[in-house]
ZAMARGU-4260 file (C-alpha; in steps of 0.2 Angstrom, whole numbers, plus 5000, padded with zeros to 4 digits):
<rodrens>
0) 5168/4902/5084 | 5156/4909/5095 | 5139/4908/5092 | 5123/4923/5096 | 5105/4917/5100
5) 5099/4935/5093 | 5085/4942/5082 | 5081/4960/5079 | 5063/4966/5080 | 5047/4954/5074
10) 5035/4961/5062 | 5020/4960/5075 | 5003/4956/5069 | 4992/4968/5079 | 4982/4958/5092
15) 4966/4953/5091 | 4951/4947/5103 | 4955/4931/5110 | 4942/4916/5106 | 4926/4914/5114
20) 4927/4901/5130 | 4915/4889/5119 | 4928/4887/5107 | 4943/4883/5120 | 4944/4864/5116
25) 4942/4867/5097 | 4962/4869/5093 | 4966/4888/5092 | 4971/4897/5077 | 4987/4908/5076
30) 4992/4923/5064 | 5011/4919/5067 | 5023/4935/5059 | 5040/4938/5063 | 5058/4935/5056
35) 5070/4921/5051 | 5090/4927/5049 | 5099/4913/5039 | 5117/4916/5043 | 5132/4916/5031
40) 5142/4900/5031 | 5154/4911/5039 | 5144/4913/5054 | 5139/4897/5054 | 5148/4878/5058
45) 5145/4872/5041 | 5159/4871/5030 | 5162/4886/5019 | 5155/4880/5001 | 5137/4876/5009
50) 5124/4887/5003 | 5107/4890/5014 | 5099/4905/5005 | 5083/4911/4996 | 5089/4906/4977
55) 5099/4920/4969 | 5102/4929/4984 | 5121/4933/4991 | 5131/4923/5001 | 5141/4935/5008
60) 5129/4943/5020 | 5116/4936/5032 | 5097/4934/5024 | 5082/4942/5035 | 5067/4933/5030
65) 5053/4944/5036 | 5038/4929/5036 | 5019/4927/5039 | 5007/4911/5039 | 4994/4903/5050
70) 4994/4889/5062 | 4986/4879/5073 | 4988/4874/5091 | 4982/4867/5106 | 4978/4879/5121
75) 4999/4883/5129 | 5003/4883/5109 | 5011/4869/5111 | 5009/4856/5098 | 5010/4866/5084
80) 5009/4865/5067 | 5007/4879/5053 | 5005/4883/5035 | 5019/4890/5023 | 5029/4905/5033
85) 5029/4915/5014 | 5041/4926/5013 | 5042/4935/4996 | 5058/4932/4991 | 5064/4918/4980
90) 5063/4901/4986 | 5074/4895/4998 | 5087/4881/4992 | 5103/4870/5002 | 5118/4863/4995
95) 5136/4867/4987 | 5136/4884/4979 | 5145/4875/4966 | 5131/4863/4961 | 5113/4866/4959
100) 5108/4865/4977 | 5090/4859/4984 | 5075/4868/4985 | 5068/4870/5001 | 5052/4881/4995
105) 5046/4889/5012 | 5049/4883/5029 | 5033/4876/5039 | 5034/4874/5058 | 5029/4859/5066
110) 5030/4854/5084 | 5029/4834/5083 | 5040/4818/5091 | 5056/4829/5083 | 5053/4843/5093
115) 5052/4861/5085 | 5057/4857/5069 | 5056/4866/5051 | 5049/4856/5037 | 5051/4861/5020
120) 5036/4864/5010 | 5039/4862/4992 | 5055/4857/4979 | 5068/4843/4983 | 5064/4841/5001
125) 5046/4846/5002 | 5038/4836/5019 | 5057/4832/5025 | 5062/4840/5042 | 5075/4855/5037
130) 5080/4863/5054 | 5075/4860/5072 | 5077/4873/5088 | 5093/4875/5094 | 5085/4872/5113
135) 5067/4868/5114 | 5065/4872/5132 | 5066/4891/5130 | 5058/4894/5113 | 5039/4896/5118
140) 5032/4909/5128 | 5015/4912/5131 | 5005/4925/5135 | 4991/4932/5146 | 4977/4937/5131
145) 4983/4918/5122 | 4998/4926/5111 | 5014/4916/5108 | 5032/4920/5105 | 5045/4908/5098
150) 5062/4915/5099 | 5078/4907/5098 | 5094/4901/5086 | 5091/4884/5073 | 5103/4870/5068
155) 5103/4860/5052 | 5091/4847/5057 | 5105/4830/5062 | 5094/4819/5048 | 5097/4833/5033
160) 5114/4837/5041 | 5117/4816/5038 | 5109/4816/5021 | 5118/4829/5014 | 5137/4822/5021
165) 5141/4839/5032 | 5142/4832/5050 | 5155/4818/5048 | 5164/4821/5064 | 5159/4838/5070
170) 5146/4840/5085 | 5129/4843/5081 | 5131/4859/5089 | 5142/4866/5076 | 5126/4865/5062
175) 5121/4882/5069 | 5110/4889/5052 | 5101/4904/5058 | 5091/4915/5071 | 5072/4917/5072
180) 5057/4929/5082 | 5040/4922/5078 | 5025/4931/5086 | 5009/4922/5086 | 4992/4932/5087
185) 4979/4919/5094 | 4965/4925/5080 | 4945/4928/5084 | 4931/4918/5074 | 4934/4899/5074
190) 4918/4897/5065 | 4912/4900/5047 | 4901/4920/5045 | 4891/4912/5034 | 4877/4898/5034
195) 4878/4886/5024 | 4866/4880/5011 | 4853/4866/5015 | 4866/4852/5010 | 4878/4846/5022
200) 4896/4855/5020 | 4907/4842/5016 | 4921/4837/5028 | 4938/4830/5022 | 4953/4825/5029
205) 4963/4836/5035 | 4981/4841/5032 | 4997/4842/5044 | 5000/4861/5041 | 4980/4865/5037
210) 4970/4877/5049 | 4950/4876/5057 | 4939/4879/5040 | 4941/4884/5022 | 4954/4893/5014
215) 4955/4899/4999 | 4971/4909/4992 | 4977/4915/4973 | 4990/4901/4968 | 4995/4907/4953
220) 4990/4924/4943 | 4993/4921/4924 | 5001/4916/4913 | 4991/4924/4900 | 4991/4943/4900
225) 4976/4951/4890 | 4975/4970/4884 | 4956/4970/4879 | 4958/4987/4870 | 4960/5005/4871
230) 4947/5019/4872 | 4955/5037/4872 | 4970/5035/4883 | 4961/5022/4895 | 4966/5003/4889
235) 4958/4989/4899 | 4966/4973/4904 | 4961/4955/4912 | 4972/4941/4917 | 4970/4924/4923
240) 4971/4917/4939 | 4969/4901/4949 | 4963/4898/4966 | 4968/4883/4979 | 4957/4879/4996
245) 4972/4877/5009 | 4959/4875/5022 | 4953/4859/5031 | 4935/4859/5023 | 4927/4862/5007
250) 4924/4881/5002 | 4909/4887/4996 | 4907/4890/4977 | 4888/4892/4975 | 4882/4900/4958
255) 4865/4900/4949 | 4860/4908/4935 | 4841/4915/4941 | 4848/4920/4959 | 4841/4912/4975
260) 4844/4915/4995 | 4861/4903/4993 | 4868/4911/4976 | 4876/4925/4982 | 4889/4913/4992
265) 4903/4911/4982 | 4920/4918/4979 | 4922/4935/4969 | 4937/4941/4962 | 4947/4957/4958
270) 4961/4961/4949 | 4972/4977/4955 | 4988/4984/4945 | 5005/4994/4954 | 5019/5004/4949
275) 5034/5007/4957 | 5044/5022/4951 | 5057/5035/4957 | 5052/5055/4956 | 5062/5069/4959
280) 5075/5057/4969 | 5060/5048/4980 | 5052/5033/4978 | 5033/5029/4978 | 5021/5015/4976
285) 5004/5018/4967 | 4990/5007/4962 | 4986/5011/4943 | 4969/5002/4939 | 4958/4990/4946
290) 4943/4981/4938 | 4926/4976/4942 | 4924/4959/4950 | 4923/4939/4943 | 4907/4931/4950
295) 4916/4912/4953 | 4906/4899/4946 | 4907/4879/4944 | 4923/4874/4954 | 4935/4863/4943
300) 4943/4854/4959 | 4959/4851/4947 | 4976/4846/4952 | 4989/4858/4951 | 4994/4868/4971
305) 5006/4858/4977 | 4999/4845/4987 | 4986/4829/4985 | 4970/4835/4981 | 4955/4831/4989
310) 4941/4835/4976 | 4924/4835/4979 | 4915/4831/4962 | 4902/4847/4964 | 4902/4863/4955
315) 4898/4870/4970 | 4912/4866/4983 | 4932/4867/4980 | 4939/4853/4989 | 4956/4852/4999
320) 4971/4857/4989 | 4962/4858/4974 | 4962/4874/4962 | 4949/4881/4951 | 4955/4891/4935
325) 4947/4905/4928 | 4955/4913/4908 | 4961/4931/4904 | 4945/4928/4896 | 4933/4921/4908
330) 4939/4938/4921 | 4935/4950/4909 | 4918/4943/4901 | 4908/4958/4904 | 4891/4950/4906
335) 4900/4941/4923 | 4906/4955/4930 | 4900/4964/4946 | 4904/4979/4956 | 4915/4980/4971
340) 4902/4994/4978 | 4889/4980/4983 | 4904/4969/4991 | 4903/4969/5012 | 4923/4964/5010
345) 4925/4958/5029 | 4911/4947/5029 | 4909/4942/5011 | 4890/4946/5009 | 4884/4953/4993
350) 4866/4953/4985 | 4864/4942/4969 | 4859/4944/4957 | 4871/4960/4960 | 4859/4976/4956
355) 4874/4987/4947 | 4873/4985/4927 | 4868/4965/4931 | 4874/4956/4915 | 4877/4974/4905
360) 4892/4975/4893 | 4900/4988/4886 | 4915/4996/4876 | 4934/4986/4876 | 4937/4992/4892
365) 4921/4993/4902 | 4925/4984/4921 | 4938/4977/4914 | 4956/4980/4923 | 4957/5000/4917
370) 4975/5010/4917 | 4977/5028/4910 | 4989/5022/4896 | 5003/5035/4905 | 5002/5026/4917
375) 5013/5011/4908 | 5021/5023/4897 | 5038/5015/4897 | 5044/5035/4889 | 5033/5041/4905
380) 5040/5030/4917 | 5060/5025/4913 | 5066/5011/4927 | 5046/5009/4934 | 5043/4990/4941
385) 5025/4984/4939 | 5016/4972/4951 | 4997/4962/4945 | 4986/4958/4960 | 4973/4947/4963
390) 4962/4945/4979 | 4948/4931/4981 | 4934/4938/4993 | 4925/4923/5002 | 4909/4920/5008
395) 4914/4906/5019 | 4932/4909/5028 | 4936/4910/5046 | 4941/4929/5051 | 4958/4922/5052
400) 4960/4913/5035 | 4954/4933/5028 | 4972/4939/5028 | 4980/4928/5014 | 4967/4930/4999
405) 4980/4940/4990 | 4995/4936/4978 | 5006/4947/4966 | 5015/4944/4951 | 5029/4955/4942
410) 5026/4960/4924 | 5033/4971/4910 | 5026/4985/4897 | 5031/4983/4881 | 5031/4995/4865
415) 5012/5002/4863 | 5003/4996/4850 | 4982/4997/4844 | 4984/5010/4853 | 4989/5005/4872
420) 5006/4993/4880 | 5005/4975/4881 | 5010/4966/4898 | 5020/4950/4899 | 5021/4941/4916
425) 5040/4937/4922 | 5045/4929/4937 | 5033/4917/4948 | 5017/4921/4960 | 5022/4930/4976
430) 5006/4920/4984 | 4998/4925/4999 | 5005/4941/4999 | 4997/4960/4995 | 5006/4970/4982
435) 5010/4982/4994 | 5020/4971/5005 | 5032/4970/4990 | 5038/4986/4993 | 5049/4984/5007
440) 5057/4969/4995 | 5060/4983/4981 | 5064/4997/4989 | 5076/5001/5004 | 5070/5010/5021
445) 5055/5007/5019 | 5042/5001/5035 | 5027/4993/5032 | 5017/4991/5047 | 4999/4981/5051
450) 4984/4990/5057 | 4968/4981/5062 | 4951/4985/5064 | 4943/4974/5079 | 4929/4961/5069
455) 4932/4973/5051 | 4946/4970/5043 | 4966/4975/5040 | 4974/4991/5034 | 4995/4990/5030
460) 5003/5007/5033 | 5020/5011/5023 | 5031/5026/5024 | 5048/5032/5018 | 5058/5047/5022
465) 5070/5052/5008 | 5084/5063/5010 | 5083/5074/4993 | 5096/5086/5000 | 5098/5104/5002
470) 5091/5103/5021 | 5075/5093/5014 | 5067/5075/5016 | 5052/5068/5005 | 5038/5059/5017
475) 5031/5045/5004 | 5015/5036/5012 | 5004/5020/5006 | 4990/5016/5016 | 4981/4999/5009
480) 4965/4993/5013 | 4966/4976/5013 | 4946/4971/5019 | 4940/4983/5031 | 4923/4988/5025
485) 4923/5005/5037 | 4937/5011/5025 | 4947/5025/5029 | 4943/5046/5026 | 4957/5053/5035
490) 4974/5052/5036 | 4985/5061/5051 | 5004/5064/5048 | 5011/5073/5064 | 5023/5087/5059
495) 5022/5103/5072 | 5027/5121/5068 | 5044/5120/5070 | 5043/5111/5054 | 5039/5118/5036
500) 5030/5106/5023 | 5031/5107/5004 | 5026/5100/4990 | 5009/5091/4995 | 5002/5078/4987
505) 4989/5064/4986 | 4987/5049/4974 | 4970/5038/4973 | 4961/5025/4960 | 4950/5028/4947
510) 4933/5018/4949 | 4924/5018/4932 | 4912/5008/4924 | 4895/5016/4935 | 4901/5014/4949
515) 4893/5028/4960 | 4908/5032/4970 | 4914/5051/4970 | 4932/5052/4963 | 4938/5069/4970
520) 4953/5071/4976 | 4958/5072/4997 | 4962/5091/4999 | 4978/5092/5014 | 4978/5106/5025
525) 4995/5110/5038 | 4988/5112/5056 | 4999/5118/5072 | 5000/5096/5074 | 5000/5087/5060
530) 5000/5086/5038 | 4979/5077/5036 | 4970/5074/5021 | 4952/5070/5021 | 4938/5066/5012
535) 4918/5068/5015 | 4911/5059/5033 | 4900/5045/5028 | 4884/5055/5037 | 4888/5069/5023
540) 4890/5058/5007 | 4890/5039/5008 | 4900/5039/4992 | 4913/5050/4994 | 4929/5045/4990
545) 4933/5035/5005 | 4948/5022/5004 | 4938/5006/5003 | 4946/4987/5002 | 4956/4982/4989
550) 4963/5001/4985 | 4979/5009/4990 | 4979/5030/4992 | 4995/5038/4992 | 4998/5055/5004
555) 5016/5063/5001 | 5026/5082/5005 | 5042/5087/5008 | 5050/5095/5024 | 5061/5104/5033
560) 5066/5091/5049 | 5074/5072/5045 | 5063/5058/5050 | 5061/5051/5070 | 5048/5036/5073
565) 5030/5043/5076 | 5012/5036/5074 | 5001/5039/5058 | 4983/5041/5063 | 4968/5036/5052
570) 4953/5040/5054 | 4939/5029/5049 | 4924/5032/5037 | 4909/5021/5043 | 4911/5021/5060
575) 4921/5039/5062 | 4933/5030/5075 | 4950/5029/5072 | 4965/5019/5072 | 4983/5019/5074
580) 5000/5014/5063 | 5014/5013/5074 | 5031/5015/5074 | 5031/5026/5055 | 5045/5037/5048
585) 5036/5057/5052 | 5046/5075/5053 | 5056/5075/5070 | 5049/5088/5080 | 5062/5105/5082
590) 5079/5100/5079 | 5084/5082/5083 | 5096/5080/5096 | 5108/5066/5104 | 5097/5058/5117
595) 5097/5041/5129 | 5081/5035/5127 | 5071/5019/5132 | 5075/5017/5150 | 5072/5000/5160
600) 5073/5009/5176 | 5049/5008/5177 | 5049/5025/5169 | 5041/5018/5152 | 5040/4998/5145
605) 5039/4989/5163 | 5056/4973/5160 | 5050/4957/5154 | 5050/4949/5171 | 5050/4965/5183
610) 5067/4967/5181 | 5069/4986/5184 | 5087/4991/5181 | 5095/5008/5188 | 5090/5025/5181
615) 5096/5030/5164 | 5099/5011/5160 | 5094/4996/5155 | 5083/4982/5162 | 5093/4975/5177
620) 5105/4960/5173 | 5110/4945/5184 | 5123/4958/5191 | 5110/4967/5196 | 5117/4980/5188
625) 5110/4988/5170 | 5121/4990/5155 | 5122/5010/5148 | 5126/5016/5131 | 5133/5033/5130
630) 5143/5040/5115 | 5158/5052/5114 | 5167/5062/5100 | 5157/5070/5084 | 5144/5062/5074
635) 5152/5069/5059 | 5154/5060/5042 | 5164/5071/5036 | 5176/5070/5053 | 5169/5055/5062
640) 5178/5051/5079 | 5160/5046/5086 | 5161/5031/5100 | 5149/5020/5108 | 5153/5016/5127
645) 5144/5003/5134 | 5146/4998/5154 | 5138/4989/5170 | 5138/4972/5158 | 5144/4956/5163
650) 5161/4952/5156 | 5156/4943/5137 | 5152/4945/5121 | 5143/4962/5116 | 5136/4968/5098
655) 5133/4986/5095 | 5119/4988/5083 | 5112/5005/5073 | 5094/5007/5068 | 5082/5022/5058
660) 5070/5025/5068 | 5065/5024/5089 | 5058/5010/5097 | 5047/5013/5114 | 5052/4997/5120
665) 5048/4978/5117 | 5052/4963/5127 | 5068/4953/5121 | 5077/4941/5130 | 5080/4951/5149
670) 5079/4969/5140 | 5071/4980/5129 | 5072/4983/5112 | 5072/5000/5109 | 5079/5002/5089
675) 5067/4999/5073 | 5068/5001/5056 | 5083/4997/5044 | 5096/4989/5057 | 5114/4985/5055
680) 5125/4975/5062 | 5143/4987/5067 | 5152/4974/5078 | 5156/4962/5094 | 5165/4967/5107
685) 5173/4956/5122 | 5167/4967/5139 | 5183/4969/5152 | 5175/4974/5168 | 5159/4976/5162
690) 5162/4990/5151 | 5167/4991/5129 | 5168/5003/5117 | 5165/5004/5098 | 5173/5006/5085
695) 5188/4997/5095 | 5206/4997/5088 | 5204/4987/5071 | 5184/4992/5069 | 5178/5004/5055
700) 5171/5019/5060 | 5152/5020/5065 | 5148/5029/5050 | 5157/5017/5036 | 5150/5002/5048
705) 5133/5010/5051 | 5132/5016/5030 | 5128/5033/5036 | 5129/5042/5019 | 5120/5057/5023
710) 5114/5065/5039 | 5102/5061/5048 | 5096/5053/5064 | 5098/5034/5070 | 5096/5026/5085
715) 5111/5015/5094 | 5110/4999/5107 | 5120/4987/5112 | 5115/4968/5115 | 5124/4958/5126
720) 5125/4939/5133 | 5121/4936/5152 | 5124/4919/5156 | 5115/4914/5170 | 5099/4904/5164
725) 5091/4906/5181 | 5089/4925/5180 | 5073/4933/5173 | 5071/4922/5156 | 5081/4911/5152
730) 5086/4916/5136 | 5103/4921/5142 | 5104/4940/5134 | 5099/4956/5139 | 5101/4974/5130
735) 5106/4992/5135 | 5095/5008/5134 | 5095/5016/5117 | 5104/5030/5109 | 5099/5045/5095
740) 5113/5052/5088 | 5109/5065/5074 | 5123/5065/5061 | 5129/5081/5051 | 5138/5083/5036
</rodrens>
């Protein structure tokens, strides 16, 4: 059958400053994101009954692995080597769906005598090679500002096909496995922030997948699940929590019981709770509580991460690979815990002894984990999902090893009793990975999208649009501070007056426990623009109730007009800038209508390789000519006769492809990407004379293909292979314009 060499949109890190010139022959470090597409054995040359899947998931449809880790690289990003790409999902295994098939764990990438080959990390195969590159001499490119991009299809690696008795006679061609986008984001700050103490920091030897410095992540949260008590209907909570240095040199874990100019250089660590519920047929993520913060002390440099510890016999460093536990006890012993108020979350720095209530204890729930008991009311909240987070703030870490010090772990609320619920943990870690970024996992249509503030910190962005009926759609919005210490104060929605908003709403976290932060809520207001909420500036009150690291803050409303792709704007506290999420669900402007959009004729996105196609069109092919999606019939689902009709292609293979939401254009292949959100797959088409249509005689229709259960708007493209290597890339493909269509009942 035939095989496609194509993947739908990365998940981009936004960019950062490149490294300074001093540091260009220290190897670079990369903040690599994007997506792997395992195929089903169908698509595939391996036999049917082979399984290559995340454990529990199903066969019968292709897996999208939307993946983040580290590397690091020489300066063309060639000789690669990078952490654990984590996922979220459940760990990937291979072998006969009949037996108990091998885990893989997470893949790693490692560019070595192999070529681009996949390692797996962890499980059965941990450290063997997995899957190499289908063609290793177009999967890099490089970038002007130092960014990479790896793009391609991968086979079951010859060795593990071998091992595992699948090749026999068949080519190694026919051990097609899957389809990947990997975008790496050359990261800023080589160096440590923070000086060391007089004693020279120990350096050990470093790993294969390990990055320039120390870092530390959360390897495990719990088991043991603690509910301290209950005062009124406030019940307080702590949980225990272990820490691994996946870095390449000792991390600093400096404590002393008198303070000193080196005692405030150690980790601190908080703990944050979610719920994810329905309401009124919509969706929405919250945070419910968070504590004060563990002051770390006395690292135990055990045995228990995954990989040979390096330990390094002090309290006050935590080797290579080794872990440092602290109880459910130990994290909510009062006399030990600080405030977040006095953390400097980007760079670490906090006084010590820590002014706010130093050593002070209190009630059952005083700075411990707090949540308003109907908050976990399973009467309260019937079908909720609840998430336990954990985030270790180091004094020591790289800027790029900042982004990973957070983990997750699912638990359940059981019958109340003295007075509030209990929690028991279920499932495993979701390691380096912020609740928030669970949310796509749990809950569909939702995008999740990264916004970073240059030398201050990280922001994730989601948004949902729900359509509730009756001519309305519900706008759900969580906005996550991850570690920028300017924090956020306003938050822009766009909605013009064509559109009617209802139902406004805002979400926040209580701080308790002194801390002097003002609670209030953000009032909303409805300009001629936009839906914004607001707090205080920082010149008018420096405690307002700004969104500061570690918190999530909600925004929500129903309107009148269904959802296009738009930007959210946030406004920052410190500073008063601003900054930008792209590419989020927001109220369509007017009434939607069916549009081309996207053009690679230099009227927008300039072609990957200045390959300007005719107007209304796509980039330019090796035809020299530019594929054009129009459409014909009635987007109706009630009476669908809709049609996609693609031309000016060469004669080929071409897949028609839905989307939610509008993309302004990204580089691909020869073309432009011009579809995002949730994206389906409607169907191949063979081109006669450069032209196709969809749905052809045997297809479904484009709404049962597309699942457009409801109207709405999506966006429609059409990818398609152009086999001559010599043209623009050589990645062989190339893609249309774009097309909205708005659906009716």
């Amino acid at each position: 059958m035939n095989q496609f060499a194509w993947m739908l949109s990365a998940s981009v890190l936004a960019s950062v400053a490149v490294a300074s010139p001093s540091a260009a022959t220290q190897p670079n470090t990369f903040l690599l994101s994007g997506e792997i597409l395992v195929y089903t054995p169908a698509d595939t040359g391996l036999p049917l009954s082979t399984l290559v899947a995340p454990r529990g998931a199903r066969t019968d449809r292709p897996q999208l692995l939307t993946v983040r880790g580290i590397s690091s690289a020489n300066a063309d990003g060639a000789e690669l080597s990078s952490s654990p790409l984590v996922h979220g999902r459940g760990e990937l295994v291979m072998g006969e769906q009949s037996d108990s098939p091998l885990a893989i764990g997470e893949l790693s990438l490692r560019n070595d005598a192999d070529g681009w080959v996949f390692y797996a990390t962890t499980g059965d195969l941990a450290g063997r090679p997995v899957f190499r590159f289908a063609d290793e001499a177009t999967a890099l490119k490089t970038f002007d500002n130092g960014d990479i991009a790896l793009s391609g299809e991968f086979l079951l690696h010859e060795a593990m096909a071998d091992e595992l008795g699948l090749r026999g006679a068949r080519r190694p061609q026919s051990l097609v496995a899957g389809a990947f986008t990997l975008i790496g984001a050359r990261a800023q700050g080589q160096g440590v922030s923070i000086t060391p103490p007089a004693q020279q920091q120990p350096v050990v030897a470093s790993s294969a997948l390990s990055v320039a410095g120390p870092d530390v992540i959360v390897s495990t949260i719990g088991s043991t699940f603690t509910k301290n008590g209950t005062v009124g209907t406030i019940t307080g909570y702590s949980v225990t929590t272990v820490s691994c240095n996946i870095g390449t040199t000792d991390a600093i874990w400096i404590d002393c019981t008198t303070g000193g100019p080196t005692c405030n250089q150690h980790p601190v660590i908080g703990t944050q709770f979610y719920r994810f519920k329905t309401v009124a047929g919509a969706t929405r993520f919250e945070q419910i509580g968070l504590s004060w913060l563990k002051h770390g002390f006395c690292a135990a440099d055990a045995s228990n991460c995954g990989q040979t510890p390096t330990p390094n016999g002090s309290c006050d460093w935590l080797g290579l690979w080794s872990t440092d536990t602290y109880s459910a006890s130990l994290n909510g012993q009062q006399s030990n815990l600080g405030p977040r108020s006095e953390i400097q979350a980007w760079s670490g720095v906090y006084p010590y002894p820590y002014v706010l209530n130093w050593q002070s204890t209190g009630n059952a729930i005083y700075k411990r984990t707090q949540v308003e008991n109907a908050d976990m009311d399973p009467a309260l909240n019937a079908g909720a999902s609840y998430l336990a987070e954990v985030v270790y703030i180091c004094t020591d870490e790289p800027d790029a090893n900042k982004y990973n010090n957070y983990s997750n772990r699912p638990f359940t609320v059981g019958a109340i009793s003295g007075g509030g619920f209990p929690g028991t943990f279920t499932g495993t870690t979701n390691r380096e990975q912020a609740a928030i970024e669970r949310w796509p996992l749990m809950d569909t249509g939702v995008t999740l999208v990264t916004v970073d503030v240059p030398g201050d910190g990280r922001f994730l962005v989601g948004g949902k649009a729900t359509d509730i009926g009756g001519g309305l759609w519900h706008y759900e919005y969580a906005v996550f501070n991850m570690n920028s210490h300017d924090s956020a104060r306003l938050v822009q929605v766009p909605a013009d007056n064509t559109v009617t908003v209802t139902n406004v709403d805002f979400h926040d976290v209580n701080y308790h426990s002194g801390e002097p932060y003002d609670g209030t809520d953000w009032p909303s207001v409805k300009t001629s623009t936009n839906v914004e909420w607001s707090t205080s500036t920082f010149a008018a009150n420096a405690n307002a109730n700004a969104l500061r690291w570690s918190t999530t803050y909600n925004f929500r409303f129903d309107a009148d007009a269904p959802p296009i792709s738009g930007n959210v704007n946030i406004g920052l506290f410190r500073s008063g800038g601003s900054a930008t999420a792209v590419g989020l669900p927001v109220p369509g402007s007017g009434l939607p209508i069916n549009t081309p959009y996207c053009f690679g004729d230099g009227t927008g996105v300039i072609c990957p390789c200045g390959n300007n196609g005719v107007v209304g069109g796509g980039c330019a092919n090796s035809l020299l000519t530019s594929a054009i999606i129009g459409v014909s019939g009635t987007a109706s689902i009630s009476a669908d006769s809709l049609a996609l009709n693609g031309s000016g292609m060469p004669n080929g293979p071409a897949l028609y492809f839905q989307g939610t939401a509008q993309n302004p254009g990204l580089a691909f292949g020869d073309g432009l990407l011009c579809v995002s959100g949730t994206i389906t797959r409607l169907g191949i088409l063979f081109n006669a004379g450069g032209a196709s249509s969809y749905p052809g005689v045997t297809d479904p229709s484009v709404s049962v293909k597309g699942l457009v259960a409801a109207p709405g708007v999506r966006t429609y493209q059409i990818w398609y292979r152009d086999g001559d290597p010599t043209f623009c890339n050589p990645t062989t493909y190339n893609l249309s314009n774009g097309y909205q269509v708005v659906w009716t009942p």
